[in-house]
C-alpha positions as CSV (number, residue, x, y, z in Angstrom):
1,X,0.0,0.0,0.0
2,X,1.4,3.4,-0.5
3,X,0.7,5.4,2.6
4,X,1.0,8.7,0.7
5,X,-1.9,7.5,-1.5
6,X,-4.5,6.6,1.9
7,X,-3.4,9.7,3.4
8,X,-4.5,11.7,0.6
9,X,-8.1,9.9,0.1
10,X,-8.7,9.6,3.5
11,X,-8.0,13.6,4.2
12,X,-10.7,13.9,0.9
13,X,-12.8,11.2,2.7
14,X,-12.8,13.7,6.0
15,X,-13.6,17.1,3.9
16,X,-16.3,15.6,2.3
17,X,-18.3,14.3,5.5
18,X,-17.8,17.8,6.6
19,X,-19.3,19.6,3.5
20,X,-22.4,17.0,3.2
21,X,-23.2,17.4,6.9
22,X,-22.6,22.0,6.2
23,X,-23.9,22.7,3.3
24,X,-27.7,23.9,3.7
25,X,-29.0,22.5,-0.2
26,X,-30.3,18.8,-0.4
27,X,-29.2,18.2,-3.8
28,X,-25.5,19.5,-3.4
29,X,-25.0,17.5,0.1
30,X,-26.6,14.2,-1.8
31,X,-23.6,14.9,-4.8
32,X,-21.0,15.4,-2.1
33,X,-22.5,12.2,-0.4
34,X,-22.0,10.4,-4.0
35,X,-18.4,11.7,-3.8
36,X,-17.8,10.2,-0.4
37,X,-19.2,7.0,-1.4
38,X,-16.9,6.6,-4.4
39,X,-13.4,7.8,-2.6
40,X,-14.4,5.1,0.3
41,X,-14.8,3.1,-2.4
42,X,-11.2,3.7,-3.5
43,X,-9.9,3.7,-0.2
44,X,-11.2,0.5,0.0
45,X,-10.1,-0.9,-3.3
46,X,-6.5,0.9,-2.5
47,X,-6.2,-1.8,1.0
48,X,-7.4,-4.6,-0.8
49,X,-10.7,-5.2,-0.1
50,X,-12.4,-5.3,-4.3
51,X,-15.2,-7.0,-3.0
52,X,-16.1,-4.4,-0.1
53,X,-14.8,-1.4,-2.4
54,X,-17.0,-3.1,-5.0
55,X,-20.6,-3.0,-2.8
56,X,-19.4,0.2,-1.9
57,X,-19.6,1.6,-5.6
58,X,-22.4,0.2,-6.6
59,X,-24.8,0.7,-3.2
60,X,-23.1,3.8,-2.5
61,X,-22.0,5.5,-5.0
62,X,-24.4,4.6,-7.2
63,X,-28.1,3.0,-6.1
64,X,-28.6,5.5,-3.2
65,X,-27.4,8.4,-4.5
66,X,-29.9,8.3,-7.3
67,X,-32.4,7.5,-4.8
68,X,-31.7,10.3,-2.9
69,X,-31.7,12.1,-5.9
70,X,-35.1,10.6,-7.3
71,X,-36.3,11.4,-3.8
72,X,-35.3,15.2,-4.0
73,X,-36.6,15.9,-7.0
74,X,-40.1,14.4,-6.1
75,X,-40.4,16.4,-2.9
76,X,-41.3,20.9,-2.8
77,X,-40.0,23.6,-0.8
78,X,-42.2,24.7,1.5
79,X,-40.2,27.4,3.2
80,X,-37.4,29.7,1.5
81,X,-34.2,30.0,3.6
């Protein structure tokens, strides 16, 4: 493993969670979610684990971030902030 690699996606990993958990609009938190998803899914892949890193992309990254999506998009704004 090269260390300099995990460091780097696991500093990403940390400013992501921050931003999706800060930022006040749905559908930009779900994309930054989406992002999160897929670099934990490199981490993963990066220590070895393709099957893990593998569920990851494609029940992360991919099936509930276009559920959250889908679910946005279905939903109105009742108040404006």
């Amino acid at each position: 493993m090269i260390w300099q690699l995990d460091l780097m996606i696991l500093t990403l990993v940390v400013v992501c969670a921050l931003v999706a958990i800060n930022i006040k609009d749905l559908l930009g938190a779900t994309v930054v979610f989406g992002i999160y998803s897929f670099l934990m899914c490199l981490l993963w892949a990066e220590m070895g684990a393709v099957d893990v890193a593998f569920t990851e992309a494609t029940v992360g990254a991919g099936v509930s971030t276009i559920f959250f999506i889908a679910a946005i998009l279905r939903t109105t704004r009742r108040s404006r902030d």
